[in-house]
PyMOL commands that place a pseudoatom at each C-alpha (Angstrom):
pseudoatom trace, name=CA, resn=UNK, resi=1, chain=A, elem=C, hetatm=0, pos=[354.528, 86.512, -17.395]
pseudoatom trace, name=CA, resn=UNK, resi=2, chain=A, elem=C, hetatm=0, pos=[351.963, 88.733, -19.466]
pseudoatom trace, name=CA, resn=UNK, resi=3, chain=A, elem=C, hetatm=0, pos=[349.753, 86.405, -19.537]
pseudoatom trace, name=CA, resn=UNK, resi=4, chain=A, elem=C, hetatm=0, pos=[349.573, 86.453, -15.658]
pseudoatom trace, name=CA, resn=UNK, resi=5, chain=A, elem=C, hetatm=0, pos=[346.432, 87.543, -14.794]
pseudoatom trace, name=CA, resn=UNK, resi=6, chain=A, elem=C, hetatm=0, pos=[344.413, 85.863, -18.092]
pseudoatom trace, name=CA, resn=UNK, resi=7, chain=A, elem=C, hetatm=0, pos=[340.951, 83.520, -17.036]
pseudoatom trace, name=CA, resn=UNK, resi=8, chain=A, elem=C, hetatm=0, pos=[341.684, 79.715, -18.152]
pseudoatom trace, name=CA, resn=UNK, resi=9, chain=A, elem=C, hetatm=0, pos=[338.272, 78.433, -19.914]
pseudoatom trace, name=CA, resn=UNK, resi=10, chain=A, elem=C, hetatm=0, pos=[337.552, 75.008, -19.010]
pseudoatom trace, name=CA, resn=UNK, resi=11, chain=A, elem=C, hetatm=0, pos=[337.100, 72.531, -21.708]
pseudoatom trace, name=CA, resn=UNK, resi=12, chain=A, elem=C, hetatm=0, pos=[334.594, 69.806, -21.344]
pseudoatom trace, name=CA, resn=UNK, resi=13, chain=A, elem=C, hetatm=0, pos=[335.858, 66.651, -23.294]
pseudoatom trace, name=CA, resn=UNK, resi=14, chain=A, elem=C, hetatm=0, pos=[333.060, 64.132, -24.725]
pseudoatom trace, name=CA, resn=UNK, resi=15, chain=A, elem=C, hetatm=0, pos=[333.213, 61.158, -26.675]
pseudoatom trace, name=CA, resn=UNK, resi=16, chain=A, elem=C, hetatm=0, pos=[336.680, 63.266, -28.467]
pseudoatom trace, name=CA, resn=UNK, resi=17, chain=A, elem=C, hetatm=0, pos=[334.670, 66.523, -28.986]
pseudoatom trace, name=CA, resn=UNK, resi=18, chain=A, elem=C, hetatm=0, pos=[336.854, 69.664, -26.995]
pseudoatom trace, name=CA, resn=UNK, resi=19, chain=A, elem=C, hetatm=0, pos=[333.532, 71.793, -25.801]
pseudoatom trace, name=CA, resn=UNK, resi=20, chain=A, elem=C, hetatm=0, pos=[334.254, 75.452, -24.365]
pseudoatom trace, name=CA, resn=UNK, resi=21, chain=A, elem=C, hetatm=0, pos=[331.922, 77.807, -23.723]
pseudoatom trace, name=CA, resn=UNK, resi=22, chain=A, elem=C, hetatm=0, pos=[331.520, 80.276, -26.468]
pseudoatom trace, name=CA, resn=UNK, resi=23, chain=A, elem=C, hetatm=0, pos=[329.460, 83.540, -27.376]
pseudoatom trace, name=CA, resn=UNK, resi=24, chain=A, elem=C, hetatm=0, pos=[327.479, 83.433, -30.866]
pseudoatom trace, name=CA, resn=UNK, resi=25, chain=A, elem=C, hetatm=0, pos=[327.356, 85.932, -33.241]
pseudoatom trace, name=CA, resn=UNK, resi=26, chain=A, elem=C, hetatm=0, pos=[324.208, 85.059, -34.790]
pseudoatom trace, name=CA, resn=UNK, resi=27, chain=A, elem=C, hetatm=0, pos=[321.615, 83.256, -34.193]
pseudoatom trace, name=CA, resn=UNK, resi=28, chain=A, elem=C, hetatm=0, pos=[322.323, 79.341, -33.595]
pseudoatom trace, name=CA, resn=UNK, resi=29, chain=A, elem=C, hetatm=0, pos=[320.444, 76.271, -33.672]
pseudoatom trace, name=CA, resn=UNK, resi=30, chain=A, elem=C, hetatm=0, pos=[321.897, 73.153, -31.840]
pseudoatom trace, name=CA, resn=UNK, resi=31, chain=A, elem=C, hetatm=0, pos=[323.064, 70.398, -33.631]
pseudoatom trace, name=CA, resn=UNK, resi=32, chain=A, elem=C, hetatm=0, pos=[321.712, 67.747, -31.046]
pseudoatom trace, name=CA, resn=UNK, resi=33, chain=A, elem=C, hetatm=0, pos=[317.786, 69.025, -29.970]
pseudoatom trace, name=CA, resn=UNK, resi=34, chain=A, elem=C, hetatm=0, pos=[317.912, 71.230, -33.213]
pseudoatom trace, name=CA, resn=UNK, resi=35, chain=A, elem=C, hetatm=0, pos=[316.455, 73.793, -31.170]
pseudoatom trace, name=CA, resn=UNK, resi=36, chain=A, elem=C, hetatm=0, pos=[317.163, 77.594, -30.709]
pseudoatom trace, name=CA, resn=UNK, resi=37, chain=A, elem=C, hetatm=0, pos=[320.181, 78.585, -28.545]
pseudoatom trace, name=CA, resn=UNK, resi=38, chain=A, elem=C, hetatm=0, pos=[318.622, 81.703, -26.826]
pseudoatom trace, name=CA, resn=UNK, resi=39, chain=A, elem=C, hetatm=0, pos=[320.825, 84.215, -25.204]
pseudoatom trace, name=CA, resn=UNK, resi=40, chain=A, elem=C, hetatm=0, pos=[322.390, 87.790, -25.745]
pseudoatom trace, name=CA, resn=UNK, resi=41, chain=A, elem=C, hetatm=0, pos=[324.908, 88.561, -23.024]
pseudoatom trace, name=CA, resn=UNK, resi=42, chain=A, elem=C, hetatm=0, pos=[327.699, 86.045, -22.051]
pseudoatom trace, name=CA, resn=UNK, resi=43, chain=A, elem=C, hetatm=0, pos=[328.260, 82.759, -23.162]
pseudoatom trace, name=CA, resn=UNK, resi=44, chain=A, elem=C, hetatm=0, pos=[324.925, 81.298, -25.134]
pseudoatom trace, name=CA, resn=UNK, resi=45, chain=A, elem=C, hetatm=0, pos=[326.258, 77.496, -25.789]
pseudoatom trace, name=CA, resn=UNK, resi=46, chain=A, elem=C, hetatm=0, pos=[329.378, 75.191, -26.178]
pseudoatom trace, name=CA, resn=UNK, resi=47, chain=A, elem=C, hetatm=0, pos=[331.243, 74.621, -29.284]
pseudoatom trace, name=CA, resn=UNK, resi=48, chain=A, elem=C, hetatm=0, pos=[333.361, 71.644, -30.077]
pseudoatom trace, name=CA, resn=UNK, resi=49, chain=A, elem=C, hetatm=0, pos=[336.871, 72.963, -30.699]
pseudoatom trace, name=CA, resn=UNK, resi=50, chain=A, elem=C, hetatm=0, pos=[337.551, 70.703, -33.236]
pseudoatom trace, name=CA, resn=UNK, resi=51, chain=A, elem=C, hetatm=0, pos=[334.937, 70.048, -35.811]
pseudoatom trace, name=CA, resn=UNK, resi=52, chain=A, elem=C, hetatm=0, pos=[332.820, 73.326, -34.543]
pseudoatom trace, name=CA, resn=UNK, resi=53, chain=A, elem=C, hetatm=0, pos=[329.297, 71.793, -33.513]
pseudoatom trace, name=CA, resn=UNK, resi=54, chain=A, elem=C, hetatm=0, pos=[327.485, 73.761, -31.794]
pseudoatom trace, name=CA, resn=UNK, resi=55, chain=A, elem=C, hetatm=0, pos=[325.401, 72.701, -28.860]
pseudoatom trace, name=CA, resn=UNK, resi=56, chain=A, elem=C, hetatm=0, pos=[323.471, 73.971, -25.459]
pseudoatom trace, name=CA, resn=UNK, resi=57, chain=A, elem=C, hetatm=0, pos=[325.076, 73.524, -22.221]
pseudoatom trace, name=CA, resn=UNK, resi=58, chain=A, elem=C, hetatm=0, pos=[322.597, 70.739, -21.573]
pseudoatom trace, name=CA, resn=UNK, resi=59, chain=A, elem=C, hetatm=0, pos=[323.034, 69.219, -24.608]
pseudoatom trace, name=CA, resn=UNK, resi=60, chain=A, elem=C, hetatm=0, pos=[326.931, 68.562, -24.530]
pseudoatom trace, name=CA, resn=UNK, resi=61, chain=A, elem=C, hetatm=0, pos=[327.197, 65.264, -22.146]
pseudoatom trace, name=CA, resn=UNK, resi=62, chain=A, elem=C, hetatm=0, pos=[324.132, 63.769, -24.656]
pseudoatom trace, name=CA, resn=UNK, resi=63, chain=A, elem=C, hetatm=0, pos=[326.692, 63.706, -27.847]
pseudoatom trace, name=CA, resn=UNK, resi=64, chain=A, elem=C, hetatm=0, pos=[326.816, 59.921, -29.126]
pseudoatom trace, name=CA, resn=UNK, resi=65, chain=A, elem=C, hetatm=0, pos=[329.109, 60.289, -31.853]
pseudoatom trace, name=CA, resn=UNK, resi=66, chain=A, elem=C, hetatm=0, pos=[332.655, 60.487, -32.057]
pseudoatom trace, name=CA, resn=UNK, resi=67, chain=A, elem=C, hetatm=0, pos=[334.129, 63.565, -33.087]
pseudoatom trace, name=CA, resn=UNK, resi=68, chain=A, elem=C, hetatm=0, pos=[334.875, 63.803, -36.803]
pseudoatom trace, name=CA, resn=UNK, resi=69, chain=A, elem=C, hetatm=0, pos=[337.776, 65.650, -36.823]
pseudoatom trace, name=CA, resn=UNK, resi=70, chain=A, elem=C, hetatm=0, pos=[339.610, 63.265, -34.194]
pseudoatom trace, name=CA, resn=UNK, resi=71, chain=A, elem=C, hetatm=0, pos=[340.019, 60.539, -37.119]
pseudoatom trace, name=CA, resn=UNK, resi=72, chain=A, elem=C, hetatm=0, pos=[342.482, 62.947, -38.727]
pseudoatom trace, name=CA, resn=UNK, resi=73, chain=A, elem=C, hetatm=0, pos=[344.552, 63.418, -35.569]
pseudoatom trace, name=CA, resn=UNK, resi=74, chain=A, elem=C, hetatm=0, pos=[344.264, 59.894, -34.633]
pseudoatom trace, name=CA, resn=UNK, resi=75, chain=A, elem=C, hetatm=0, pos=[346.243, 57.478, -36.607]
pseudoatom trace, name=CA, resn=UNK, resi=76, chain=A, elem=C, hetatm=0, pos=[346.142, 54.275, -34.052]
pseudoatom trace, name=CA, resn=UNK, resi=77, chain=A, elem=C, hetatm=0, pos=[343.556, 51.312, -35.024]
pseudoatom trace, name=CA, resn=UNK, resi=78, chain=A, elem=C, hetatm=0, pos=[341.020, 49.782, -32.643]
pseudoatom trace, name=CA, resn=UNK, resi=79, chain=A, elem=C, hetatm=0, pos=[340.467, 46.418, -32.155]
pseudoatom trace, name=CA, resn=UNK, resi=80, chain=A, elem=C, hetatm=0, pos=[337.318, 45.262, -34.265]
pseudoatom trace, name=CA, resn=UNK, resi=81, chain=A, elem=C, hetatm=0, pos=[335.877, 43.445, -30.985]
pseudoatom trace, name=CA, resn=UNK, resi=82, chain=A, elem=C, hetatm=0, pos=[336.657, 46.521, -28.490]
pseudoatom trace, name=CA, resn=UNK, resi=83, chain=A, elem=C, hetatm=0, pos=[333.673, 48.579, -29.848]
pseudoatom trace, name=CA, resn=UNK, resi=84, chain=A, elem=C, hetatm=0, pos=[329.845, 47.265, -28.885]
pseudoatom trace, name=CA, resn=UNK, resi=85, chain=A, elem=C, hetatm=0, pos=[328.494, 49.902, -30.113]
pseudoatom trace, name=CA, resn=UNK, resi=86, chain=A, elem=C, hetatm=0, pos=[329.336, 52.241, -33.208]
pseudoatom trace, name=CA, resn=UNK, resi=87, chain=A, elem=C, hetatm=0, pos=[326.931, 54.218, -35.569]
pseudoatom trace, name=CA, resn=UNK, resi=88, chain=A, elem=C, hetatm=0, pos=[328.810, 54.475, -39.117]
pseudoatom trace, name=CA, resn=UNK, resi=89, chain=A, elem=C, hetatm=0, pos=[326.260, 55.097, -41.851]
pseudoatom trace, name=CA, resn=UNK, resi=90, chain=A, elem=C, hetatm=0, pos=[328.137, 57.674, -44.229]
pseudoatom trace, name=CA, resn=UNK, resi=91, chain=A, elem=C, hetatm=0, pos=[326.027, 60.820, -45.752]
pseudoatom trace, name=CA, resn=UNK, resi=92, chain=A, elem=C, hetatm=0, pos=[325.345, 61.384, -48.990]
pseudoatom trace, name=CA, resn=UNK, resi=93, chain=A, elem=C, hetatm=0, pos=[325.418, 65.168, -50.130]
pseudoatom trace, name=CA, resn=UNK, resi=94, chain=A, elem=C, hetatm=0, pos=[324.746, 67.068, -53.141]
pseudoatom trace, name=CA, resn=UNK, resi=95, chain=A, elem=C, hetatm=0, pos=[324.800, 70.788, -53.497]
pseudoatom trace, name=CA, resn=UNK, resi=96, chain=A, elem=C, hetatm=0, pos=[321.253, 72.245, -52.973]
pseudoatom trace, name=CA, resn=UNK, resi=97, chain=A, elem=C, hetatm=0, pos=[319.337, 75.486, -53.668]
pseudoatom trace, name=CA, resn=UNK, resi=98, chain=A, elem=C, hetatm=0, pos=[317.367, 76.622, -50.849]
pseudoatom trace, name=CA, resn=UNK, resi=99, chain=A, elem=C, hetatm=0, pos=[313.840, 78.931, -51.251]
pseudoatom trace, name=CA, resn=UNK, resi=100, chain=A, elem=C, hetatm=0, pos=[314.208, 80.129, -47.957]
pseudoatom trace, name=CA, resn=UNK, resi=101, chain=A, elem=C, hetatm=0, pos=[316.594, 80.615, -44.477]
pseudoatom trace, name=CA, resn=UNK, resi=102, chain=A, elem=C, hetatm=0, pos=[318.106, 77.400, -43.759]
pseudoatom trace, name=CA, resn=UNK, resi=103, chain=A, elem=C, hetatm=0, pos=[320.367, 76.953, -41.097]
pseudoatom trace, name=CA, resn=UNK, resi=104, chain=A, elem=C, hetatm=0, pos=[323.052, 74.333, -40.741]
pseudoatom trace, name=CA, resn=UNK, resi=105, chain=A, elem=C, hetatm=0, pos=[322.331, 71.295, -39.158]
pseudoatom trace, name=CA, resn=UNK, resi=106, chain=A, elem=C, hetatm=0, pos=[326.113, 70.979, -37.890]
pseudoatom trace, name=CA, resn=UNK, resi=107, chain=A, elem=C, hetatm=0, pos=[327.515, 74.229, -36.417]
pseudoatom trace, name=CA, resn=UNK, resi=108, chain=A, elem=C, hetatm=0, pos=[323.938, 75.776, -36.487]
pseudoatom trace, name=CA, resn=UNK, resi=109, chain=A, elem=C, hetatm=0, pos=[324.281, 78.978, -38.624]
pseudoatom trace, name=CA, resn=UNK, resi=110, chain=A, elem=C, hetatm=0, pos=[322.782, 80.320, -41.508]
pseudoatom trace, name=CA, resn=UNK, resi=111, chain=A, elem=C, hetatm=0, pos=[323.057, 78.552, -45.263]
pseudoatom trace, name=CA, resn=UNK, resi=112, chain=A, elem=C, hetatm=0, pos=[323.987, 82.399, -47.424]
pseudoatom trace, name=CA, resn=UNK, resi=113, chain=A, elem=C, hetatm=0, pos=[324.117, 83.073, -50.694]
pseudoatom trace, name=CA, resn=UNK, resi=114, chain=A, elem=C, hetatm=0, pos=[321.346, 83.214, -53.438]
pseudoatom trace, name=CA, resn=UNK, resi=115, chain=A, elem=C, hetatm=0, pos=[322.144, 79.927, -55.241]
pseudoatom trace, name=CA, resn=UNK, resi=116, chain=A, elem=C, hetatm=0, pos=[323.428, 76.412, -54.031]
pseudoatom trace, name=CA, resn=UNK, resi=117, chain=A, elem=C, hetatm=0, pos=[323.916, 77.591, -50.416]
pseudoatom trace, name=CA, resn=UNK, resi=118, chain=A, elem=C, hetatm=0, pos=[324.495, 74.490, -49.116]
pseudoatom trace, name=CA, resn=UNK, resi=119, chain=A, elem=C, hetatm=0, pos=[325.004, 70.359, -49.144]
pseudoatom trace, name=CA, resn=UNK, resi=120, chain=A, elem=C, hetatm=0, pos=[321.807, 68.442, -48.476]
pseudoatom trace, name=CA, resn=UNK, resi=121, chain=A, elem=C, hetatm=0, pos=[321.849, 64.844, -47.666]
pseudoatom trace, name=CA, resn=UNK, resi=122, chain=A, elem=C, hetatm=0, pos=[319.914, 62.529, -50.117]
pseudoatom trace, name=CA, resn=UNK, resi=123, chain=A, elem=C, hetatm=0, pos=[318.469, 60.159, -47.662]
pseudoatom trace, name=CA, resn=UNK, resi=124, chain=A, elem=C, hetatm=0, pos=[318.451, 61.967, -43.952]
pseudoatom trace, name=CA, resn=UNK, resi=125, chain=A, elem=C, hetatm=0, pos=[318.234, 65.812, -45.374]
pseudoatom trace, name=CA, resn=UNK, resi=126, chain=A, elem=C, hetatm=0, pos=[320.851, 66.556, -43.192]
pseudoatom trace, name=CA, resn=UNK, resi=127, chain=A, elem=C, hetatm=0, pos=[321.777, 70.424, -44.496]
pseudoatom trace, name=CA, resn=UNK, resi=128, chain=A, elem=C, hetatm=0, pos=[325.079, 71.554, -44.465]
pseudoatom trace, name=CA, resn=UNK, resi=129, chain=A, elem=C, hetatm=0, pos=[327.831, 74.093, -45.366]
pseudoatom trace, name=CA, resn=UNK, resi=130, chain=A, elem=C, hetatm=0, pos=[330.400, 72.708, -47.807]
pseudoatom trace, name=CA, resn=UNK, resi=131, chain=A, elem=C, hetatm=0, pos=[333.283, 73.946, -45.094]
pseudoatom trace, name=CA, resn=UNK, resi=132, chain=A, elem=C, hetatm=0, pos=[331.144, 71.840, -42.386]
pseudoatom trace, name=CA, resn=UNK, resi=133, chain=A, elem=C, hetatm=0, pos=[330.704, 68.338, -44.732]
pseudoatom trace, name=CA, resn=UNK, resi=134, chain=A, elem=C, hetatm=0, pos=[334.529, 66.877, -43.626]
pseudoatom trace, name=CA, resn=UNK, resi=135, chain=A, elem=C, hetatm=0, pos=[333.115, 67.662, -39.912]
pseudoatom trace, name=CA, resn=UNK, resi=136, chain=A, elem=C, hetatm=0, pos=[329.865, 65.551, -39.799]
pseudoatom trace, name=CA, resn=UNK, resi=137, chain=A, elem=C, hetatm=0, pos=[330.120, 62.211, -37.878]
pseudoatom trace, name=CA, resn=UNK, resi=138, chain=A, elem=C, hetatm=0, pos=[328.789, 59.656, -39.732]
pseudoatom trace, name=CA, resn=UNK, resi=139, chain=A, elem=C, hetatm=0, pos=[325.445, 58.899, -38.769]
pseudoatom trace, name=CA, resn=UNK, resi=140, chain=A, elem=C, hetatm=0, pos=[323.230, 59.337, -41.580]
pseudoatom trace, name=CA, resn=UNK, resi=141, chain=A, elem=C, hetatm=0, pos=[319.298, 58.108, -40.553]
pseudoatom trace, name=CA, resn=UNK, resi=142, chain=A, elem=C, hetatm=0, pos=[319.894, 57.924, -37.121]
pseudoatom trace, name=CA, resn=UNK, resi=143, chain=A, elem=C, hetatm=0, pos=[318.138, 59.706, -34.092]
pseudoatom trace, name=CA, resn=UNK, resi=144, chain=A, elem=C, hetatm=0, pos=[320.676, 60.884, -32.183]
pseudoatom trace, name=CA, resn=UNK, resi=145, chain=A, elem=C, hetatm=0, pos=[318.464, 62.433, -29.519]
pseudoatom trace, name=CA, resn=UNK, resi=146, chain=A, elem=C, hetatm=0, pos=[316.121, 59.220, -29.156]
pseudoatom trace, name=CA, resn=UNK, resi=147, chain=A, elem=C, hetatm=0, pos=[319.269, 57.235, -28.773]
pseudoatom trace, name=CA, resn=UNK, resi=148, chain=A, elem=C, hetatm=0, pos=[320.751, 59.422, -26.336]
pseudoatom trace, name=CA, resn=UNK, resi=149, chain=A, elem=C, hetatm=0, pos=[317.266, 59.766, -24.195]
pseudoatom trace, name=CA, resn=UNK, resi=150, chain=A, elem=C, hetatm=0, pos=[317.574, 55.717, -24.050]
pseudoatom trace, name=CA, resn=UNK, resi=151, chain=A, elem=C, hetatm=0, pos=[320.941, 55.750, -22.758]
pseudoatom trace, name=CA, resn=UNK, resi=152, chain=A, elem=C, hetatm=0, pos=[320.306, 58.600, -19.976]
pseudoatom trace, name=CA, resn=UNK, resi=153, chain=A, elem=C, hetatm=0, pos=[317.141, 56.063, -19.148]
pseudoatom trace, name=CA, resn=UNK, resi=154, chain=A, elem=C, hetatm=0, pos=[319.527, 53.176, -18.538]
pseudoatom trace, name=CA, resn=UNK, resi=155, chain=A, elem=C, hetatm=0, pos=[322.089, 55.261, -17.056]
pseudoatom trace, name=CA, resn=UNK, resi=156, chain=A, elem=C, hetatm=0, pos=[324.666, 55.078, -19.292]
pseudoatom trace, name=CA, resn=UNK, resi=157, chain=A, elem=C, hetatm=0, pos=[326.342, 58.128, -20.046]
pseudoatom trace, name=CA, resn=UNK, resi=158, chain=A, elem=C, hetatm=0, pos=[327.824, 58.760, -23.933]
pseudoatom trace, name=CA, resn=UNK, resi=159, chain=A, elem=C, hetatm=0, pos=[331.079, 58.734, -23.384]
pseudoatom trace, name=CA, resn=UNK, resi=160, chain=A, elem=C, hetatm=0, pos=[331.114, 55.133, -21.838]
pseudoatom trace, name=CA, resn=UNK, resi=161, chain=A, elem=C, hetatm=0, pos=[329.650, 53.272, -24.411]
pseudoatom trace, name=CA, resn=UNK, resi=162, chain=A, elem=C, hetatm=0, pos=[332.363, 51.454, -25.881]
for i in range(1, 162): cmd.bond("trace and resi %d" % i, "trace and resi %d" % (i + 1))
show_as sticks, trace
zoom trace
């Protein structure tokens, strides 16, 4: 009863992730295009519930990977031959000092601090906070925005992969 007159946000579900529309503090790269999320009144971009990526409002149906943060909810196993396709190339981080303003590749805001700000990944130089590592999906080397461009070219969407 008092919550009578409150505005329902809609939640757009992709390949796991929980997206809602959501205003940003700071300044906000997406973790898809890597690009700027421009915007000052209202609701700049869409962040996954979840794990917390942050992405544009274009950007959200492109997501290939599952969401990291589902594997801890769900404890049911697939069936080996169920998925034809799956990226699942682990990251390997180690805490890195940064010489200037790095943002985070995941949930897009800024690396702080004077001294080891940050994870960096060894082989893809995927930067991270330490609070965002347990949220990245797996998918260390790959070009998630060349894969996704394929898919939208064949006219598959993401989330009907498997």
């Amino acid at each position: 009863r008092k919550r009578q007159g409150a505005v329902r946000r809609r939640v757009h579900q992709v390949n796991g992730h929980k997206f809602m529309a959501t205003y940003l503090r700071q300044p906000t790269y997406c973790s898809h295009c890597r690009d700027f999320i421009w915007g000052v009144i209202g609701k700049q971009g869409y962040q996954c519930q979840v794990c917390t990526c942050v992405v544009h409002k274009r950007c959200h149906e492109l997501i290939i990977t599952k969401c990291a943060g589902l594997k801890k909810q769900e404890t049911h196993d697939e069936q080996v031959g169920s998925q034809r396709f799956s990226v699942n190339m682990p990251h390997k981080f180690s805490i890195h000092n940064y010489k200037v303003p790095t943002f985070c590749d995941h949930c897009g805001s800024l690396l702080w601090g004077l001294l080891r700000q940050g994870l960096q990944c060894k082989v893809c130089k995927m930067n991270v906070h330490r609070r965002c590592e347990t949220n990245v999906a797996p998918n260390c080397g790959v070009d998630a925005r060349g894969i996704a461009k394929v898919l939208a070219d064949l006219g598959v969407t993401p989330d009907k992969i498997t």
